[in-house]
N, CA, C and O of each residue as an XYZ file, in Angstrom:
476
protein
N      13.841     -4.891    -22.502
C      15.077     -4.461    -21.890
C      15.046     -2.939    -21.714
O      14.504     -2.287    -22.606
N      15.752     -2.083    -20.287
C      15.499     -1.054    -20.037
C      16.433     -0.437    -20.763
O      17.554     -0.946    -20.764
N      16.226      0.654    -21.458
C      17.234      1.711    -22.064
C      18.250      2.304    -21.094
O      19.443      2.404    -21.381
N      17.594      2.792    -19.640
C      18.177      3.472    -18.851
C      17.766      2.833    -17.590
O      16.709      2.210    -17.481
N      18.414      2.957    -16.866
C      17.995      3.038    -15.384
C      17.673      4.512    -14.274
O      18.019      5.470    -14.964
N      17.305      4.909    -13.259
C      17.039      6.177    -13.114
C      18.152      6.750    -12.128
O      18.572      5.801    -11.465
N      18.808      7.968    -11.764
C      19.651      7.722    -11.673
C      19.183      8.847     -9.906
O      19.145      8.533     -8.716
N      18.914     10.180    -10.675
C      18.468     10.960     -9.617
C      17.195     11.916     -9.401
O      17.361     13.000     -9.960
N      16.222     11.819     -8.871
C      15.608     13.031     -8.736
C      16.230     14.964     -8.847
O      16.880     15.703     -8.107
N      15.910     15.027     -9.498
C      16.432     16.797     -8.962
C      15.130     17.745     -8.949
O      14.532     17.795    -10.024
N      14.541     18.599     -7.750
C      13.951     19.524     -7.906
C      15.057     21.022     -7.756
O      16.067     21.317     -7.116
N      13.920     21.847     -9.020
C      14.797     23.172     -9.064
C      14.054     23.623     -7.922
O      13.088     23.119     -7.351
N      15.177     25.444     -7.550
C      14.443     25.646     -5.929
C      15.164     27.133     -6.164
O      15.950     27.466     -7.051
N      14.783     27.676     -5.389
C      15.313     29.418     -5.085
C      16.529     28.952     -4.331
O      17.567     29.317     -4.881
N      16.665     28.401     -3.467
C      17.766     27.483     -2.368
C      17.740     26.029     -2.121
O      16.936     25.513     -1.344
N      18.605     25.390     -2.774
C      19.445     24.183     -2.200
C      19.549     23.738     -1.223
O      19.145     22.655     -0.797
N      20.184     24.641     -0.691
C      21.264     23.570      0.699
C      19.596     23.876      1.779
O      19.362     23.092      2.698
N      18.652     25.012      1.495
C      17.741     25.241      2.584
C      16.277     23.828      2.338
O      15.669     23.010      3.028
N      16.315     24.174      1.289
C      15.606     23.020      0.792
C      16.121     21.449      0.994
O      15.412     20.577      1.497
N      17.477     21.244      0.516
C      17.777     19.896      1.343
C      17.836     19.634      2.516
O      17.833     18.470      2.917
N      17.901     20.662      3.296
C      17.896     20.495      4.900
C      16.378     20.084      5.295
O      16.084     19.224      6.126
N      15.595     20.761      4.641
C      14.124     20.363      4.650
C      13.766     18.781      4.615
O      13.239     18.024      5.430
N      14.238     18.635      3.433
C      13.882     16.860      3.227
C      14.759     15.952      3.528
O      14.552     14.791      3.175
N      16.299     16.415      4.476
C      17.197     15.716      5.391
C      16.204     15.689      6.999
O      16.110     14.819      7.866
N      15.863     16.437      6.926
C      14.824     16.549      8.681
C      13.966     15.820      7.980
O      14.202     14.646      8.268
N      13.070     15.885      7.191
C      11.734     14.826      7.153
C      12.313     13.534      6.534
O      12.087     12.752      7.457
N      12.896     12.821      5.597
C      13.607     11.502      4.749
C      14.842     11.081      5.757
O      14.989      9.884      6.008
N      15.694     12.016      6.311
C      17.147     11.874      7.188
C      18.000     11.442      5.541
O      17.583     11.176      4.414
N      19.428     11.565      6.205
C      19.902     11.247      5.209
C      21.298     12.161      5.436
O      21.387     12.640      6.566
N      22.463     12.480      4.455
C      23.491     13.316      4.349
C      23.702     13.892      3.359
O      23.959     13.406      2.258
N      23.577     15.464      3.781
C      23.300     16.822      2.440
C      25.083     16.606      1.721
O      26.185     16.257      2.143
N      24.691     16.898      0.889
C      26.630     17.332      0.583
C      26.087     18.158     -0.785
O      25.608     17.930     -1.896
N      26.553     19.416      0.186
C      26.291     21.079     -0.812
C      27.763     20.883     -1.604
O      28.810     20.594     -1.025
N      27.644     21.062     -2.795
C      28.360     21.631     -3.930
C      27.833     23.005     -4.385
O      27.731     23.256     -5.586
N      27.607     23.603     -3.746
C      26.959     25.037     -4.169
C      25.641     25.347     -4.847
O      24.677     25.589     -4.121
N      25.520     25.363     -5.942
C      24.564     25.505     -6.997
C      23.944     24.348     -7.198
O      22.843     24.187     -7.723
N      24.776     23.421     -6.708
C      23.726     22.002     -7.153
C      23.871     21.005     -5.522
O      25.036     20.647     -5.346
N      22.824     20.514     -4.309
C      22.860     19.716     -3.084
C      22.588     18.726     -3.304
O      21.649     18.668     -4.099
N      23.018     17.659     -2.929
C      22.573     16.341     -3.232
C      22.273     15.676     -1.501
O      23.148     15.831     -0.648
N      21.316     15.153     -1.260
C      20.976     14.359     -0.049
C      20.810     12.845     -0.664
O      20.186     12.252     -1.544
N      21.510     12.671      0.089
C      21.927     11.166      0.042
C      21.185     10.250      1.246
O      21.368     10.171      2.461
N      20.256      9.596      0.307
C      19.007      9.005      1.660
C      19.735      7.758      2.183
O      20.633      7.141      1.609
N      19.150      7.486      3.449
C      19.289      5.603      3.582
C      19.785      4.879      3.122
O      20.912      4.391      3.215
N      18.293      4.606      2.096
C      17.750      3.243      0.949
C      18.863      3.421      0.215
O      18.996      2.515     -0.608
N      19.816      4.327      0.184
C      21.278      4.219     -1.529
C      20.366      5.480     -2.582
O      20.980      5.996     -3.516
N      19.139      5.806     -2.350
C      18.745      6.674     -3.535
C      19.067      8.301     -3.219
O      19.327      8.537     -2.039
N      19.076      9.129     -3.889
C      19.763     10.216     -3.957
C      18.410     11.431     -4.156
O      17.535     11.115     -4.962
N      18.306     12.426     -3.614
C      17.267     13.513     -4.140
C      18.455     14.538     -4.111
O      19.311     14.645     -3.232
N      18.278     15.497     -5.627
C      19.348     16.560     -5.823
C      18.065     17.867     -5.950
O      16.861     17.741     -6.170
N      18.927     19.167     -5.704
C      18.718     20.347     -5.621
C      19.229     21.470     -6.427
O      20.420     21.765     -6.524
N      18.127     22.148     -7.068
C      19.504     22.998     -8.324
C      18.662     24.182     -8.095
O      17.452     24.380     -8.199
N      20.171     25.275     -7.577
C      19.562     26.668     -7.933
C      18.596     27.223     -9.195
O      18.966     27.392    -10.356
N      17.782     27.366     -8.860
C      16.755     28.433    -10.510
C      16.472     29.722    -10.154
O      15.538     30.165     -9.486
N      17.103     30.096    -10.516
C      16.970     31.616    -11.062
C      15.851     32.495    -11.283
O      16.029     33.232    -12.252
N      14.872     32.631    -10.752
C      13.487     33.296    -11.038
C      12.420     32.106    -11.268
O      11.539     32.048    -12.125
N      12.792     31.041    -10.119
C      11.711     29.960     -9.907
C      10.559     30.593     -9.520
O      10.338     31.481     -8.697
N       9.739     29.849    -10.410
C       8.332     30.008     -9.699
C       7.607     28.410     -9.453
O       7.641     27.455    -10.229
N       6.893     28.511     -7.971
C       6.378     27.154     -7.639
C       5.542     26.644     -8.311
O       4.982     27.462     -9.042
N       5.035     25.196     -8.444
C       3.680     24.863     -9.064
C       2.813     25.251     -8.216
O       2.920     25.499     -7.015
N       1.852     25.294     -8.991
C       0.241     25.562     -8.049
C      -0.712     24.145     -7.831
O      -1.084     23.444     -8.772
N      -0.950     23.942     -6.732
C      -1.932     22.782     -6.740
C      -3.136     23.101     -5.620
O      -3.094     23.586     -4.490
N      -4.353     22.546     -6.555
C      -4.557     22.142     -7.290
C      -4.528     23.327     -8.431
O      -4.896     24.445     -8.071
N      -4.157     23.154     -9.622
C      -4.578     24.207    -10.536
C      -4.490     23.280    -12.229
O      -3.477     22.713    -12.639
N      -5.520     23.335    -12.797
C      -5.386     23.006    -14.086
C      -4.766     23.359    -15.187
O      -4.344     22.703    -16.140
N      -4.762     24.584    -14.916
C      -3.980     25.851    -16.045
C      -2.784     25.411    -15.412
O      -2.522     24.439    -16.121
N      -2.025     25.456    -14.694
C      -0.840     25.046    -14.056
C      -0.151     23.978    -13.333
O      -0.015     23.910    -12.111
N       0.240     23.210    -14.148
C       0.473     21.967    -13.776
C       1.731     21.575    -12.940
O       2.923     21.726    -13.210
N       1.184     21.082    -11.957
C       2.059     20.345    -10.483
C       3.460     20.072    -11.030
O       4.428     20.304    -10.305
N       3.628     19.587    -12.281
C       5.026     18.640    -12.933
C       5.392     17.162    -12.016
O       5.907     16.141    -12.471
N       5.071     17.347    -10.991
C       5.512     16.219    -10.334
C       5.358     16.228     -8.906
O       5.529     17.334     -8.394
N       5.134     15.466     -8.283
C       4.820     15.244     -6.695
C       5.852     14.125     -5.996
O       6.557     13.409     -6.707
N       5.872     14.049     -4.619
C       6.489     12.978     -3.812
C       5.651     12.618     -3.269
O       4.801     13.450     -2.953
N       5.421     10.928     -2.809
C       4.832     10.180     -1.939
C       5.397      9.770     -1.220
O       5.973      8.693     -1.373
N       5.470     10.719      0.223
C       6.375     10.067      1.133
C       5.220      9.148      2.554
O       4.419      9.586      3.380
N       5.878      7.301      2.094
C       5.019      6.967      2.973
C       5.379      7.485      4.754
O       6.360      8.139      5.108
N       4.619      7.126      5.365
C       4.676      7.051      6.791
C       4.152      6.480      7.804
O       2.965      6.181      7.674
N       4.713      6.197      8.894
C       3.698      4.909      9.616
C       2.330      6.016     10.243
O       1.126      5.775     10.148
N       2.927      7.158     10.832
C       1.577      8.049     11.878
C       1.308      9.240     10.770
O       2.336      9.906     10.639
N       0.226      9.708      9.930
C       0.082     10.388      9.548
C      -0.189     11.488     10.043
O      -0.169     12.513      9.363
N      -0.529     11.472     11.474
C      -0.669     12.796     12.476
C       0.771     13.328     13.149
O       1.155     14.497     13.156
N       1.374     12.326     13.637
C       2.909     12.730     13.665
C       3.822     13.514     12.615
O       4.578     14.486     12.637
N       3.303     12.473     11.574
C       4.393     12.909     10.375
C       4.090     14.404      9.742
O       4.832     15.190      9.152
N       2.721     14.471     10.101
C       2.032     16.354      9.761
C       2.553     17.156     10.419
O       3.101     18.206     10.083
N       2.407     16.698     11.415
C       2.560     17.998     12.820
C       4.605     18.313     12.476
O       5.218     19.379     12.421
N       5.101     16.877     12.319
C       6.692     17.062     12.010
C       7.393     18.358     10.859
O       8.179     19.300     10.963
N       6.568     17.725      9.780
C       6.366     18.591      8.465
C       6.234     20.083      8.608
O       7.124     20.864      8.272
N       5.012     20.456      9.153
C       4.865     21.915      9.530
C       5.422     22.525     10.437
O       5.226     23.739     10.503
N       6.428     21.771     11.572
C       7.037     22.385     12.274
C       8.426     22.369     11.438
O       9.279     22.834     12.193
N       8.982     22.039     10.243
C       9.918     21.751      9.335
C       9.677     22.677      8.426
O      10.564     23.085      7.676
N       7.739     23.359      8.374
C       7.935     24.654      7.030
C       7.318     24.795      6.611
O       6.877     25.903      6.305
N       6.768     23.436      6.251
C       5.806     22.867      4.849
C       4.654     23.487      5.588
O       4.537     23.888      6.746
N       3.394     23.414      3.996
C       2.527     24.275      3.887
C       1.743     23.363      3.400
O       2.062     22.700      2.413
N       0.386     23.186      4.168
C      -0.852     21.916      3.500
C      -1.548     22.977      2.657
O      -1.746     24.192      2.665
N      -1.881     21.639      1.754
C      -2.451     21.901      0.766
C      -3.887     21.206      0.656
O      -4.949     21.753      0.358
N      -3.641     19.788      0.988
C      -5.096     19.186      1.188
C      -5.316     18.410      2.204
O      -5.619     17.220      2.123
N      -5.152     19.152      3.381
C      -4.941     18.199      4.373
C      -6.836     17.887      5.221
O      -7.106     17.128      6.151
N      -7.703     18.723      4.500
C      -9.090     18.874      5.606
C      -9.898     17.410      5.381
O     -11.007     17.332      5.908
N      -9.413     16.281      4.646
C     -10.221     14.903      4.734
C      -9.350     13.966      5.533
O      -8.456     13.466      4.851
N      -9.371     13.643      6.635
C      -9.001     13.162      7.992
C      -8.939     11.870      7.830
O      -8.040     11.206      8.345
N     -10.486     11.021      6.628
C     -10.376      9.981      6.629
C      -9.989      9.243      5.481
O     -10.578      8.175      5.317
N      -8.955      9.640      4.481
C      -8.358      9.390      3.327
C      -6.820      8.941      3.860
O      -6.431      9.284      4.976
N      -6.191      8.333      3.168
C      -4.757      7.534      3.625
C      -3.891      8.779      3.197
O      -2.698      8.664      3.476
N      -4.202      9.747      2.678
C      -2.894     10.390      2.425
C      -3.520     11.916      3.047
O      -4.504     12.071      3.770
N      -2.665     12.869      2.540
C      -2.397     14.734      2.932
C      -1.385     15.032      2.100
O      -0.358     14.378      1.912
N      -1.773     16.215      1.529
C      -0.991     17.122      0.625
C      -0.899     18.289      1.169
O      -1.828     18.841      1.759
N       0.894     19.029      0.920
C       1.788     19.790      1.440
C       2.222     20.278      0.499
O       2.142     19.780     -0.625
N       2.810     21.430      0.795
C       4.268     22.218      0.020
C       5.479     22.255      0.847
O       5.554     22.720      1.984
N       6.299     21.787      0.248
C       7.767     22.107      0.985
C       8.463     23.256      0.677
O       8.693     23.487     -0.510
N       8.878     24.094      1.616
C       8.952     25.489      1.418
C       9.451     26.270      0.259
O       9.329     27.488      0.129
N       9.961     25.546     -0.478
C       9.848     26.130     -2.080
C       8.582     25.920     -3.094
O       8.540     26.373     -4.238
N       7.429     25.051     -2.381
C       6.516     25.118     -3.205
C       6.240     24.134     -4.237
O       5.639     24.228     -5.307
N       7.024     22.836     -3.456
C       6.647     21.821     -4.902
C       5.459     20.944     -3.609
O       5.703     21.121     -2.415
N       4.596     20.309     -3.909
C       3.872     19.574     -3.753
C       4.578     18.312     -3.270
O       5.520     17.981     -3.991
N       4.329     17.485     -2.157
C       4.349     16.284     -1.838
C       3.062     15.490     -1.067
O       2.026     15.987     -0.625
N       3.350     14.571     -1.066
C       2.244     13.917      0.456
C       2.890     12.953      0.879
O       3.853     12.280      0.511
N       2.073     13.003      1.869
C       2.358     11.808      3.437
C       1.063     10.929      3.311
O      -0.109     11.242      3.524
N       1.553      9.865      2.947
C       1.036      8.401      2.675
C       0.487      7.367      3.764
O       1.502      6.810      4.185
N      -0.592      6.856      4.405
C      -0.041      6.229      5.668
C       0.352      4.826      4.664
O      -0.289      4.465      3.677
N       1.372      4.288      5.131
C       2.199      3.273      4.603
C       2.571      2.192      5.803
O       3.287      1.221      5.560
């Protein structure tokens, strides 16, 4: 039996509402800024939140000494579409030079790590 169920994602960020606008253009969905803390409200009913930090610093990937903390797998049907979408949205590849692997790794303009999945 589960103790908990999960309730929300939150990445910390230098900006919120700029950062949820980010992953409202790539996921869609409806931002609703409370200031210090954005919540985008996807589709599917699941929720990704946003919290001001104060002297954030991004993960580094790849880096061993410095660990990612966590990534997104966002699937997608065109992985060439969904790139070209992304970087005209901000994001910053990270491992995008193997063409023939199902996924690509990005930064979303605060610097957390995700990828585009073909799904």
């Amino acid at each position: 039996m589960a103790v908990a169920e999960l309730g929300v994602v939150v990445l910390d960020c230098p900006d919120p509402r700029a950062l949820a606008g980010f992953y409202a253009a790539v996921l869609g969905g409806t931002v609703e800024d409370q200031g210090e803390w954005v919540d985008l409200r996807l589709p599917g009913g699941q929720t990704l939140a946003f919290q001001a930090a104060p002297g954030f610093v991004p993960p580094k990937w790849p880096a061993p000494d410095h660990s990612q903390q966590f990534h997104l797998d966002l699937d997608v049907k065109d992985l060439d579409a969904a790139e070209k979408a992304v970087l005209e949205l901000g994001a910053k590849p990270l491992d995008t030079a193997d063409r023939a692997r199902t996924f690509r790794v990005y930064a979303d303009p605060a610097g957390h790590p995700f990828c585009l999945c073909a799904g």
